[in-house]
TITOR-746852 format. One record per residue (C-alpha): residue number from 1; x, y, z. Coordinates in steps of 0.05 Angstrom, whole numbers, always signed. Layout:
@k=NUM, east=X, north=Y, up=Z
...
//
This chain:
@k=1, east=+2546, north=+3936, up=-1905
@k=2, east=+2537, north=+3867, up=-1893
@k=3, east=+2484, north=+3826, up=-1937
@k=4, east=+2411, north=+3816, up=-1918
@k=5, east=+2419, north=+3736, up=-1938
@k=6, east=+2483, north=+3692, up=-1923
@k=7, east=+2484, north=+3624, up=-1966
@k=8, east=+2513, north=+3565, up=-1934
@k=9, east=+2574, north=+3543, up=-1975
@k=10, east=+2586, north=+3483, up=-1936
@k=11, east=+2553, north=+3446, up=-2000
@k=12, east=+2622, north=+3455, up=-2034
@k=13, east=+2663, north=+3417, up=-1985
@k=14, east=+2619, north=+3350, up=-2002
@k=15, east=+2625, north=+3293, up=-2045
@k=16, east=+2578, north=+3312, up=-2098
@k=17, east=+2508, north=+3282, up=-2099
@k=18, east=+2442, north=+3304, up=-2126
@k=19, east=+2432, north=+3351, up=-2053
@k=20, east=+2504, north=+3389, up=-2075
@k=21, east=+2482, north=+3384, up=-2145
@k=22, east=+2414, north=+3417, up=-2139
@k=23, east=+2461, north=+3469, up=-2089
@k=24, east=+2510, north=+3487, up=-2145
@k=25, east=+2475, north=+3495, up=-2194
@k=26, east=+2409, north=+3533, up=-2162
@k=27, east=+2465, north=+3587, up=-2128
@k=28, east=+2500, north=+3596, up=-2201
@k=29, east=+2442, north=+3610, up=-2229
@k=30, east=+2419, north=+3658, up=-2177
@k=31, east=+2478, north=+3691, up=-2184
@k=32, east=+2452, north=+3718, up=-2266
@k=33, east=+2393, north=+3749, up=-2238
@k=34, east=+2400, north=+3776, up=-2164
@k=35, east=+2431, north=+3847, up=-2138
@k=36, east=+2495, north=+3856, up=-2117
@k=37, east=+2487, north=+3861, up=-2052
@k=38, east=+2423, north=+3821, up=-2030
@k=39, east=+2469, north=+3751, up=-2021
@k=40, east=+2538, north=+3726, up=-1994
@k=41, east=+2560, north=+3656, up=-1998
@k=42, east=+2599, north=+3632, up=-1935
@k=43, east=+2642, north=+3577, up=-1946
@k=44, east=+2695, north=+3547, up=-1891
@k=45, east=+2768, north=+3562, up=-1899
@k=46, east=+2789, north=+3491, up=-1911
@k=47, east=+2740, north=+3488, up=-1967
@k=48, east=+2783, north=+3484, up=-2043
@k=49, east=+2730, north=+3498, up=-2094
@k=50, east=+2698, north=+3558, up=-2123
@k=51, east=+2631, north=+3581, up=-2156
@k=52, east=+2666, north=+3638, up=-2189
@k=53, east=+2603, north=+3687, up=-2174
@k=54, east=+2595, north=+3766, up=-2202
@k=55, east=+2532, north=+3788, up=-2161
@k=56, east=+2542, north=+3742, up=-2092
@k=57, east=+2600, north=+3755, up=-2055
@k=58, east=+2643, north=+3697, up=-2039
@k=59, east=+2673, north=+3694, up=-1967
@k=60, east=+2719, north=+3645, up=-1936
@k=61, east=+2710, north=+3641, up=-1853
@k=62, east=+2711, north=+3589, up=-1803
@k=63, east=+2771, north=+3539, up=-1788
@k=64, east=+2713, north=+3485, up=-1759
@k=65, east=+2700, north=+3432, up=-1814
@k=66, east=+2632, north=+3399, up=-1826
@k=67, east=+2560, north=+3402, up=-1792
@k=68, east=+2593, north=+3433, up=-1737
@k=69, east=+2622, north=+3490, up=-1775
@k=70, east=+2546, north=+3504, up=-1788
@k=71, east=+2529, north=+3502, up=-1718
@k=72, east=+2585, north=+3552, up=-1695
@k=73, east=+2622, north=+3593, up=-1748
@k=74, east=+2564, north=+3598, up=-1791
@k=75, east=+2510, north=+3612, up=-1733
@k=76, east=+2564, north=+3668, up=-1704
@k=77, east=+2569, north=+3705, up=-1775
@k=78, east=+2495, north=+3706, up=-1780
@k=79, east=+2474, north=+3731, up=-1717
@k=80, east=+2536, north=+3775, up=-1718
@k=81, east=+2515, north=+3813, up=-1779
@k=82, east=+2437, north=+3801, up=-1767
@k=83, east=+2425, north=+3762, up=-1830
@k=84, east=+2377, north=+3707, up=-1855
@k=85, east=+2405, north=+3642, up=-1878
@k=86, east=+2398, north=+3600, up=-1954
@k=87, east=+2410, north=+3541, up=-1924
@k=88, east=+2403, north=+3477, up=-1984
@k=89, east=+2421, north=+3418, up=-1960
@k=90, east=+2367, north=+3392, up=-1906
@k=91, east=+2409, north=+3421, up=-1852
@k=92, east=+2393, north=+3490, up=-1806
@k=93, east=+2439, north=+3522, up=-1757
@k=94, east=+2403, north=+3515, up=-1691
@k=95, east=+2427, north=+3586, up=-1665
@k=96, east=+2411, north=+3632, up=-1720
@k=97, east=+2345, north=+3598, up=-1753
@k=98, east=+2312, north=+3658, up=-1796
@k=99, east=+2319, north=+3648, up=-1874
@k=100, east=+2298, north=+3595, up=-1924
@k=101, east=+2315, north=+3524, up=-1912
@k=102, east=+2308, north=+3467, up=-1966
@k=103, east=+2285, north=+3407, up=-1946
@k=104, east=+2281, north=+3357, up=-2006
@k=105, east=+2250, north=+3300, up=-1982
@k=106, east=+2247, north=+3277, up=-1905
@k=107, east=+2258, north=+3199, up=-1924
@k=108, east=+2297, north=+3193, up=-1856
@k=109, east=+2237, north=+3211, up=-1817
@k=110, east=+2183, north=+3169, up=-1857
@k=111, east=+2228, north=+3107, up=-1872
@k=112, east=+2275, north=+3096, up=-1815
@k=113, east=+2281, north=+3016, up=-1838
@k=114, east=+2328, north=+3037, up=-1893
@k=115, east=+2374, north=+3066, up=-1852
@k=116, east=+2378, north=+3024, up=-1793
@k=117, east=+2424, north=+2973, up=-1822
@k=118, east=+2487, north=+2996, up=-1794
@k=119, east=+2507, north=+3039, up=-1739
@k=120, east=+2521, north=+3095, up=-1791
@k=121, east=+2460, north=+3091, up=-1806
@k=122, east=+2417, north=+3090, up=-1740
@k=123, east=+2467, north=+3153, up=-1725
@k=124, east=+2436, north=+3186, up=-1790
@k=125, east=+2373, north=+3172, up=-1771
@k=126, east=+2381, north=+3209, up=-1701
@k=127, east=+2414, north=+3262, up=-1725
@k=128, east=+2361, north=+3280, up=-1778
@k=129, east=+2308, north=+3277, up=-1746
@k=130, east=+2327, north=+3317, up=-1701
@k=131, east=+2350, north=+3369, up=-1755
@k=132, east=+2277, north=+3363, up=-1790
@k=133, east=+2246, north=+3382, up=-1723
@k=134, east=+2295, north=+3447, up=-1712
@k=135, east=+2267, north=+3465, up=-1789
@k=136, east=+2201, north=+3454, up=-1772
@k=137, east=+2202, north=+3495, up=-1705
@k=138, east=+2245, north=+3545, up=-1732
@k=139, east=+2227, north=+3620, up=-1765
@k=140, east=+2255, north=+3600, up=-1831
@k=141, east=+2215, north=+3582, up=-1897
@k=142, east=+2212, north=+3520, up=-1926
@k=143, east=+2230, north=+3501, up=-1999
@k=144, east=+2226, north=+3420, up=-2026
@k=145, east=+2230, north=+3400, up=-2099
@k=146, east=+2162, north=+3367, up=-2110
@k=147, east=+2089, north=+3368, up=-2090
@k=148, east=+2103, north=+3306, up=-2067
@k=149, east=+2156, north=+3319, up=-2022
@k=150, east=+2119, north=+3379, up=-1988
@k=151, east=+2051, north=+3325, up=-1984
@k=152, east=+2102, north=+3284, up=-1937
@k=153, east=+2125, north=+3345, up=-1895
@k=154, east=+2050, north=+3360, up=-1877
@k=155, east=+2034, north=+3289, up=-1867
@k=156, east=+2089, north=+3275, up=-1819
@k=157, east=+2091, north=+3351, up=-1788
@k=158, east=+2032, north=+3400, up=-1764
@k=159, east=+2054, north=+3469, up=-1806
@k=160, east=+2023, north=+3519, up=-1851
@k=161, east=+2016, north=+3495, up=-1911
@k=162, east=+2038, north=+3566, up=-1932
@k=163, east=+2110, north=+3555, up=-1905
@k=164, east=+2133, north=+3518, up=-1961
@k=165, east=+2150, north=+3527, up=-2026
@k=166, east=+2177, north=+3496, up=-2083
@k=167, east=+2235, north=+3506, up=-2121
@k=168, east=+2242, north=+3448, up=-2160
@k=169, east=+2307, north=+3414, up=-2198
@k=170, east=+2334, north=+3427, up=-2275
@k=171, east=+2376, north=+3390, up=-2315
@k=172, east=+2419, north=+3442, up=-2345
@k=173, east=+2488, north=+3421, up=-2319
@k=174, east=+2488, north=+3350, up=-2362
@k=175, east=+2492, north=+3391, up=-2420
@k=176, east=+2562, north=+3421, up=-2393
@k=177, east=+2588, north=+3348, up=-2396
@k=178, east=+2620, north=+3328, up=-2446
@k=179, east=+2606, north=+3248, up=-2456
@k=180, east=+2671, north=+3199, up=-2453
@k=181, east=+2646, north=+3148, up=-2509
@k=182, east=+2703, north=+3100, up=-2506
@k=183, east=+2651, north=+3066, up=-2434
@k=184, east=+2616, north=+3039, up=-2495
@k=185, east=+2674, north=+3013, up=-2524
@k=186, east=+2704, north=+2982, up=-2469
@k=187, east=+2634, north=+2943, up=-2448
@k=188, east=+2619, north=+2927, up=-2515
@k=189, east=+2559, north=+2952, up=-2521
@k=190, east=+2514, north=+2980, up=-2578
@k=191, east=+2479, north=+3035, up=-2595
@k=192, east=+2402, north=+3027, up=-2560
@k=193, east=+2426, north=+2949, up=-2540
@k=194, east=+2418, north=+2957, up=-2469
@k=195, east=+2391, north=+2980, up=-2406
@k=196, east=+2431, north=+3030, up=-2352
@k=197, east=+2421, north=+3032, up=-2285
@k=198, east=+2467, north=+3064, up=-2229
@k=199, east=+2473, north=+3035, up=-2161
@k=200, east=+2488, north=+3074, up=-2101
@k=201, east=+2491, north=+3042, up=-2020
@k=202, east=+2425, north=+3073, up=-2001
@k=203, east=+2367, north=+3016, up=-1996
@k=204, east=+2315, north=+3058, up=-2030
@k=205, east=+2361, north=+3051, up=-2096
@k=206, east=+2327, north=+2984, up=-2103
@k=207, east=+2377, north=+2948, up=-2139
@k=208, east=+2355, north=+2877, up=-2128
@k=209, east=+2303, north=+2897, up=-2175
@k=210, east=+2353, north=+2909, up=-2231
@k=211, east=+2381, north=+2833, up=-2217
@k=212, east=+2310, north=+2810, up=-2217
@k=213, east=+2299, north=+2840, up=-2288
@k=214, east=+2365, north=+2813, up=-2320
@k=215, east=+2356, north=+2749, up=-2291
@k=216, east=+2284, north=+2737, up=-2322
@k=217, east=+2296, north=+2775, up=-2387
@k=218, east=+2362, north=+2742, up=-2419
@k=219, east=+2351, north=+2756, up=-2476
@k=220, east=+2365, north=+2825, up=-2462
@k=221, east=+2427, north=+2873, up=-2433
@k=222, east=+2428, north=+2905, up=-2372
@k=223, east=+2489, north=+2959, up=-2351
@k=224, east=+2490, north=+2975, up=-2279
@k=225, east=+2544, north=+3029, up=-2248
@k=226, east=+2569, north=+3053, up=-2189
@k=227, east=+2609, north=+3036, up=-2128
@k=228, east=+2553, north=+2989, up=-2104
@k=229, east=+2545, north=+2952, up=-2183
@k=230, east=+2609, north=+2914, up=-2158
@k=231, east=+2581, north=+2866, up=-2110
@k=232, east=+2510, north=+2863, up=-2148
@k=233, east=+2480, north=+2790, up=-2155
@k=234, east=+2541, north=+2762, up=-2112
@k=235, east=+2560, north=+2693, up=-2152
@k=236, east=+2496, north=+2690, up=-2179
@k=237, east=+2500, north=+2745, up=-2219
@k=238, east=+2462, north=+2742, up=-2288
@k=239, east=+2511, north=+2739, up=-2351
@k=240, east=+2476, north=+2779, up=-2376
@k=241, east=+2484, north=+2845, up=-2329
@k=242, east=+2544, north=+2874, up=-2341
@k=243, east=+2569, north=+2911, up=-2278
@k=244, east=+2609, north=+2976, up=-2300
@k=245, east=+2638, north=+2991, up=-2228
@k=246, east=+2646, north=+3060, up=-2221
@k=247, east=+2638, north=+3116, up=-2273
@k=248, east=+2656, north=+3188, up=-2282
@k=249, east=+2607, north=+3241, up=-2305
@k=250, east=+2632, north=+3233, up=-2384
@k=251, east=+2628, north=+3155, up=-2377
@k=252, east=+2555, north=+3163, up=-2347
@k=253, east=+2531, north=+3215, up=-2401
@k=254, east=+2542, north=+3166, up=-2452
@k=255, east=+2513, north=+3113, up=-2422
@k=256, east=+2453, north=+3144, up=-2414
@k=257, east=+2449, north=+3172, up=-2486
@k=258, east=+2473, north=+3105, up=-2523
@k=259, east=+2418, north=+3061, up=-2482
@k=260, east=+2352, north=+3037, up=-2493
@k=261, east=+2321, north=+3065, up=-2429
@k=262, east=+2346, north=+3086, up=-2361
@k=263, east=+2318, north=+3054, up=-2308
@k=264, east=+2304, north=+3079, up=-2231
@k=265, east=+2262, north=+3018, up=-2186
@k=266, east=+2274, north=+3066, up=-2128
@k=267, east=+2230, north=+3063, up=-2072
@k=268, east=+2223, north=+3139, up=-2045
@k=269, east=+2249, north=+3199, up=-2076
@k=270, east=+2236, north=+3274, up=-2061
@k=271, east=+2249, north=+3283, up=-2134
@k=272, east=+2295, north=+3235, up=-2175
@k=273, east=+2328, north=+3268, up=-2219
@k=274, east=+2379, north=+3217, up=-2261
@k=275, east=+2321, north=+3197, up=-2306
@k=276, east=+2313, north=+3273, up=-2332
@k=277, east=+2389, north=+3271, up=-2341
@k=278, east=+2388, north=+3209, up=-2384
@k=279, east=+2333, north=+3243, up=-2423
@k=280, east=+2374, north=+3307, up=-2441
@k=281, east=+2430, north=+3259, up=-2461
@k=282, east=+2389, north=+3229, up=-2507
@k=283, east=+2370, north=+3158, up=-2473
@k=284, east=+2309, north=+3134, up=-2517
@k=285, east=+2261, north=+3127, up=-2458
@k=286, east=+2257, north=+3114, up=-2383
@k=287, east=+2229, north=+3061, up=-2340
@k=288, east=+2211, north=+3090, up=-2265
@k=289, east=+2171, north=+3067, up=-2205
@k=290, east=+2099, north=+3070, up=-2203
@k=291, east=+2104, north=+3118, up=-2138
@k=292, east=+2064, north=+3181, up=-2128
@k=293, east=+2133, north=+3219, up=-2138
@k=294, east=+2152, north=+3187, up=-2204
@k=295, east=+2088, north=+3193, up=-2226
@k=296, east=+2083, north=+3281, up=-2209
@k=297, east=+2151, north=+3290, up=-2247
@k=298, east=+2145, north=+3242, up=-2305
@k=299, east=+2077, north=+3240, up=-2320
@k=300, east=+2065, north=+3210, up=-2390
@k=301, east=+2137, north=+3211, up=-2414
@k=302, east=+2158, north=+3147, up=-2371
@k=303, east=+2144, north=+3082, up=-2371
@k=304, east=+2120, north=+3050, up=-2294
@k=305, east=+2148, north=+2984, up=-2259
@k=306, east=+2119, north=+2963, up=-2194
@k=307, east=+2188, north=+2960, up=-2150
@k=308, east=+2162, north=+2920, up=-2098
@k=309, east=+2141, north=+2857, up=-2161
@k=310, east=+2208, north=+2816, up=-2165
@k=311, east=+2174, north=+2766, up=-2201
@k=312, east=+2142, north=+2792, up=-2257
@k=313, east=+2194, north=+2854, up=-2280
@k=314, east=+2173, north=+2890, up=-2340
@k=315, east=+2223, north=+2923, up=-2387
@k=316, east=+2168, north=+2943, up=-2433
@k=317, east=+2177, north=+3010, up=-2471
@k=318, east=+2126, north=+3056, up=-2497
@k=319, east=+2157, north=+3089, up=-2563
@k=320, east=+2162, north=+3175, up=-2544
@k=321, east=+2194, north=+3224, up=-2599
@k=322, east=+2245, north=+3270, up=-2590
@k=323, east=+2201, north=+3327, up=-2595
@k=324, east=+2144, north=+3297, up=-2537
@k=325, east=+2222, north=+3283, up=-2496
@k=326, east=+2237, north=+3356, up=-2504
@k=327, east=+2174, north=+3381, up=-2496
@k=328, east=+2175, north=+3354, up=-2421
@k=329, east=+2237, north=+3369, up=-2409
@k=330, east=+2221, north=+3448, up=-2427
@k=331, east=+2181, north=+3437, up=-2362
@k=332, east=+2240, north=+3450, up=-2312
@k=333, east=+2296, north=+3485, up=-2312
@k=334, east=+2349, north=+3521, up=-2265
@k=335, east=+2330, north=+3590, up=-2278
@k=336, east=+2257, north=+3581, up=-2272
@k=337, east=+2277, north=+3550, up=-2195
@k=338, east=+2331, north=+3610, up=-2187
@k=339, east=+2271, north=+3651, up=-2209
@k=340, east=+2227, north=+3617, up=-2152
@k=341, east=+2283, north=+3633, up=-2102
@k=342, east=+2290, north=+3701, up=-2117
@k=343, east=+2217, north=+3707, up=-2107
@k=344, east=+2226, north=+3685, up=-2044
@k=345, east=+2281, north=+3733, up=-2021
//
């Protein structure tokens, strides 16, 4: 007898970022507390990784690679078997749309202008917004990670208010990595002597505001990573930023605990979780944007920049304790979102 739900796997044939992330980890943790029974997990057969469940059965199917794999192999096994799809990562398959769908934030839809710099990106644009509107019109429910995210889903689309849900992030999965200390070494760095930031391609990531802030604070240290960090300030760059290129999970984990905040000028998240990480691996405090998102998930335990001000940066911190850090971060976890899922089903 076939399951009642069928998670799509195709999360595991991705270059992990925090959509995969949130995937992994929510389905692992689903996996302690659900029947044997209620859930599969469908994954293509090119796909080389594993979750290693006990109570969701793992099945390989479909030679098709991709979004289209979702549109065909997966769509044919649901309908097939009459099941409801757990589909996490903004996506839906058109011909089989019962279930619960995540939708995390829909920044394609309500800030096109960060996307339409290349032709990649005007393609994304198309695509997703299309996808959003086979969510919205579909049977399935609705789960986002924030109040604010599901505020922008209303806004931009006439539903019930009583199709979505949240199941919001944890930060868990940091503590399974173990932190590659000799980053700090190799940049010369000291213990609570700088600030981290990671760069990624997507505009939202604001990193001009990180070159802004090393530029008119010298006398401090700024650490920026990631593939983008490379190019950042051009031939003007600061001396003072020290661009770390890209780093692997251990490399990050102790960049984060050995600094003196993390900082995140984004523009738009659904969520944004990194900060949270570099407060479970002990970064002294966190400087986010003054946004309505930042604001819902950090509350009093981050310090605000206006990410839009490039001429008057702030690196200010507010002094927190260990126990006020931990006492926000008791305020999300996996298994109380797993819990939320399984709710749900």
């Amino acid at each position: 007898m076939s399951a009642e739900y069928v998670i799509d796997g195709i999360f595991l044939t991705r270059r992990l970022t925090g959509v995969e992330r949130y995937s992994i980890n929510l389905i692992k943790e689903l996996d302690k507390i659900v029947e044997p029974g209620v859930c599969e997990l469908l994954v293509p057969l090119c796909c080389d990784k594993s979750l290693d469940l006990k109570n969701i059965k793992e099945i390989r199917y479909g030679r098709i690679k991709g979004y289209l794999w979702e549109q065909t192999d997966l769509a044919f096994y649901l309908r097939k078997h009459r099941a409801k799809v757990i589909s996490l990562c903004n996506t839906i398959p058109f011909f089989a749309p019962r279930g619960i769908v995540a939708l995390h934030d829909i920044s394609l839809k309500v800030n096109p202008h960060f996307f339409n710099t290349s032709l990649r990106g005007v393609y994304s644009v198309m695509v997703f917004q299309i996808m959003y509107l086979a969510i919205i019109w579909s049977k399935a429910h609705i789960i986002t990670v924030s109040e604010f995210s599901k505020s922008e889903i209303l806004r931009a689309y006439r539903i019930n208010p009583d199709r979505i849900s949240l199941v919001s992030n944890g930060w868990q999965h940091i503590l399974t990595i173990v932190p590659d200390e000799s980053v700090v070494d190799r940049l010369a760095l000291k213990d609570g002597g700088y600030f981290f930031a990671m760069a990624t391609a997507a505009p939202n990531k604001n990193v001009k505001w990180i070159i802004e802030a090393a530029r008119q604070h010298p006398e401090e240290t700024f650490v920026l990573a990631g593939h983008m960090s490379l190019s950042a300030g051009g031939e003007d760059k600061p001396a003072n930023l020290i661009l770390a290129g890209y780093v692997s999970d251990g490399e990050a984990k102790a960049l984060m605990a050995h600094c003196k905040a993390f900082i995140l000028p984004t523009f738009y998240e659904g969520f944004g979780i990194p900060p949270m990480e570099a407060l479970a691996s002990g970064a002294k405090g966190i400087i986010v944007s003054d946004t309505p998102c930042m604001r819902e998930i950090y509350g009093d335990i981050a310090d605000y920049i206006d990410p839009y001000d490039y001429d008057h940066t702030s690196v200010a911190l507010s002094p927190r304790s260990r126990e006020e850090i931990e006492a926000f971060l008791d305020n999300y976890s996996w298994e109380k979102a797993a819990k939320a899922l399984l709710e749900l089903l």
